[in-house]
C-alpha positions as CSV (number, residue, x, y, z in Angstrom):
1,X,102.0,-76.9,-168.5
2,X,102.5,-73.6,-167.1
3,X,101.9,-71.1,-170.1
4,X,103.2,-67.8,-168.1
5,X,106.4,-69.7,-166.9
6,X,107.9,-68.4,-163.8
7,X,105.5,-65.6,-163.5
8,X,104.3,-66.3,-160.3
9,X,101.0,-67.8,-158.6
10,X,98.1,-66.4,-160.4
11,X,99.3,-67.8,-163.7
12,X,100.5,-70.9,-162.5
13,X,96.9,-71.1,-160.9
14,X,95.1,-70.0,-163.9
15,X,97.0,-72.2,-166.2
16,X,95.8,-75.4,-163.4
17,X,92.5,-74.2,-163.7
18,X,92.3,-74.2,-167.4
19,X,93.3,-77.8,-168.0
20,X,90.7,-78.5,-165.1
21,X,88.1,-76.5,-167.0
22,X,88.7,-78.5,-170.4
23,X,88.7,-81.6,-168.7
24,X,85.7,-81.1,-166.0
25,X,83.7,-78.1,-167.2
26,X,81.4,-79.3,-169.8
27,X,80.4,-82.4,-168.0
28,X,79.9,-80.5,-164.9
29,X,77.6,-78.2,-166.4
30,X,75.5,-80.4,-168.8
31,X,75.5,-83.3,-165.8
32,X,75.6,-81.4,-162.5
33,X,75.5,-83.3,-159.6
34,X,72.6,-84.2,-158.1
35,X,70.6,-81.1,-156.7
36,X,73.2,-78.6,-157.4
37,X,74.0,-76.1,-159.8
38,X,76.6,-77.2,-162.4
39,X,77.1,-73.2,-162.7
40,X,77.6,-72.8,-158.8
41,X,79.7,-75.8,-158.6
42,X,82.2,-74.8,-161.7
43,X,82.8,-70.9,-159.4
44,X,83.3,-72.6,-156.2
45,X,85.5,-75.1,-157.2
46,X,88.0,-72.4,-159.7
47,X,87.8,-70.0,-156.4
48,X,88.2,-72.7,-153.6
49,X,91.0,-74.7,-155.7
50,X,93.2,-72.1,-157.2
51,X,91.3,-69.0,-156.4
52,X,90.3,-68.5,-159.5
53,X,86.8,-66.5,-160.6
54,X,85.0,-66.5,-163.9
55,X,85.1,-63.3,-165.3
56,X,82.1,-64.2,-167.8
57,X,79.5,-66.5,-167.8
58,X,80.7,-69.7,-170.2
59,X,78.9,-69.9,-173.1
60,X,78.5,-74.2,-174.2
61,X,76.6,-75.3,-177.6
62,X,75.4,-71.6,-178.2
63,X,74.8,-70.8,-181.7
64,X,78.9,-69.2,-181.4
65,X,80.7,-71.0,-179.3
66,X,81.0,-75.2,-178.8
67,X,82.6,-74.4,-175.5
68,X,83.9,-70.7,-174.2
69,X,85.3,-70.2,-170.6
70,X,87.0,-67.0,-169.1
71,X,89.1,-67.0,-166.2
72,X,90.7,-64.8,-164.0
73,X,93.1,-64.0,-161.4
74,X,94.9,-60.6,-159.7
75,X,94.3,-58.6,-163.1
76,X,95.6,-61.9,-165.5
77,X,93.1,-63.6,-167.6
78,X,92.8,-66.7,-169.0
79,X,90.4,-67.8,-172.5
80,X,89.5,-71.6,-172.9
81,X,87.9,-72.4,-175.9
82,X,87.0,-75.4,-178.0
83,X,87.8,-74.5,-181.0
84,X,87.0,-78.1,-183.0
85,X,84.9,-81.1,-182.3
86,X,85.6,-84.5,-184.5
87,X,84.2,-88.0,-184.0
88,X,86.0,-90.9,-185.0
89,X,85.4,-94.4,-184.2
90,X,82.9,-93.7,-181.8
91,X,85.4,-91.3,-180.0
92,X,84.7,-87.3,-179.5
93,X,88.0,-85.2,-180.2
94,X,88.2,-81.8,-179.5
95,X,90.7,-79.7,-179.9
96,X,91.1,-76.6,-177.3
97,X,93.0,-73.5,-177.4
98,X,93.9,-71.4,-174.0
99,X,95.1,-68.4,-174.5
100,X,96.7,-66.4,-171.8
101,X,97.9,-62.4,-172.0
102,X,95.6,-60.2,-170.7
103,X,97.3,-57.8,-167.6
104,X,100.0,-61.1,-167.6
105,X,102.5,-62.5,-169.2
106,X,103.7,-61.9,-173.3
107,X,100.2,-62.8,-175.2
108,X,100.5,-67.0,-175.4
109,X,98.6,-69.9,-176.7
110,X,97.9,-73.4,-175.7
111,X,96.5,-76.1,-177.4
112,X,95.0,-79.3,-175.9
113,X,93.7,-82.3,-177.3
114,X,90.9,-84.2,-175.6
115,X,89.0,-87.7,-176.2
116,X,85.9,-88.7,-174.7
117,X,83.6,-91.5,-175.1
118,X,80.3,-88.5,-175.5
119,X,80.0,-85.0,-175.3
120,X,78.8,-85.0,-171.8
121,X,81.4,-87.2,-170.6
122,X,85.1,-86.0,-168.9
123,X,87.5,-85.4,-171.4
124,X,91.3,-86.7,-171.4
125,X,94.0,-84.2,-171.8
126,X,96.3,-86.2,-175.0
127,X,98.0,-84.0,-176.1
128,X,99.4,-80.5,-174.8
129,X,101.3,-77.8,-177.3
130,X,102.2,-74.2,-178.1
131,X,102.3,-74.9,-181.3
132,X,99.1,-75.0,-183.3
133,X,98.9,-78.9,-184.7
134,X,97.3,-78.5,-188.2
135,X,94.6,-81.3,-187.3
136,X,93.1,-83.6,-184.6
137,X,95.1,-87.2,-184.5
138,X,92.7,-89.8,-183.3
139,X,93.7,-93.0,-181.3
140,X,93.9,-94.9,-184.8
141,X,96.4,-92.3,-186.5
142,X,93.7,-90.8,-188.5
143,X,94.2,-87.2,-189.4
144,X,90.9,-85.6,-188.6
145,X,91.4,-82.0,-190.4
146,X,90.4,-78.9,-189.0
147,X,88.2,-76.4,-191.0
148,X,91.0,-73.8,-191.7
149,X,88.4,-72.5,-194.4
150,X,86.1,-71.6,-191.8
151,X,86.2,-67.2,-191.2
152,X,85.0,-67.8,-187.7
153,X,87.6,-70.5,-186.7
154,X,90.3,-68.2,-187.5
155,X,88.9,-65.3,-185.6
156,X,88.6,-67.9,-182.6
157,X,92.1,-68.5,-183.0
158,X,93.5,-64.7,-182.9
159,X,96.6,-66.3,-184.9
160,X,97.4,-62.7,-185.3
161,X,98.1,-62.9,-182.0
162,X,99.9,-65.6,-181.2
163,X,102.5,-65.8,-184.1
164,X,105.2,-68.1,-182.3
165,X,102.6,-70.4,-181.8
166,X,101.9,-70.9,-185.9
167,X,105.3,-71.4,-186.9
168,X,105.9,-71.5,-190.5
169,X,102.7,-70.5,-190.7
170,X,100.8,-68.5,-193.7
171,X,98.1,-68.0,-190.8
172,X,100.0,-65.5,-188.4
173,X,100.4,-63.1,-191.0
174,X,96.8,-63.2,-192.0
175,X,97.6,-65.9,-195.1
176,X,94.8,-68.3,-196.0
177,X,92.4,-65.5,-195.8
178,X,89.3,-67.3,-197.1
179,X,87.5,-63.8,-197.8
């Protein structure tokens, strides 16, 4: 799933680190292990792993953010962010977008799909994509739509940015303005 392609270690680490951020991170930090920081734990393990640093604290279940991580490497950064959370069935979706750009590679985004049994749990990495997938598709085949309404979802999204990743899309141009 390397986003920068062949541009070398940092983003091949970074882009490591980010699927192990979506799929650890939260967890870690709402359930740290006994006696131990989930905070502390999260920087060691990105620096001793793929010597990675955060370059801001995360922000999780603030009044902006459901989940926000920043990483960094040699000058290239790496955003993680959950940009949707669902529940079907007595499953948690989310739905994750890493974008990658900054002092690296051509500006890129990712976007993950998770399941998990609660929102402290580990998630599952289902599904992996450059290309932005319109909605959430649970383990049933239910679409689970995503707010495209919502001003703030599009600004998390930066679709301005990212235009190969919203093909055929009316939102890479600025379309479906809800303003």
């Amino acid at each position: 799933m390397v986003m920068g392609g062949n541009k070398g270690d940092a983003v091949a680490s970074l882009d490591a680190a980010a699927i192990w951020v979506i799929e650890q991170a939260v967890t870690l930090l709402e359930q740290p292990p006994a006696g131990r920081d989930g905070l502390s734990v999260l920087s060691e393990t990105l620096a001793a792993q793929w010597g990675v640093a955060l370059t801001v604290p995360p922000a999780l279940n603030s009044e902006r953010y459901l989940a926000l991580f920043q990483i960094g490497r040699d000058g290239i950064s790496h955003r993680i962010q959950t940009l949707h959370r669902a529940w079907d069935d007595g499953v948690l979706y989310e739905l994750w977008q890493v974008t990658a750009g900054d002092g690296g590679p051509a500006p890129q985004a990712l976007f993950i799909t998770t399941r998990s049994s609660d929102l402290e749990e580990v998630r599952q990495v289902r599904r992996a994509s450059r290309h932005f997938p319109g909605a959430i598709t649970s383990d049933a085949g239910k679409q689970l739509p995503l707010p495209l309404g919502n001003r703030r979802l599009l600004d998390d999204m930066r679709p301005w940015l990212f235009p190969d990743s919203f093909p055929a899309s009316a939102l890479a141009d600025g379309g479906n303005d809800p303003a």
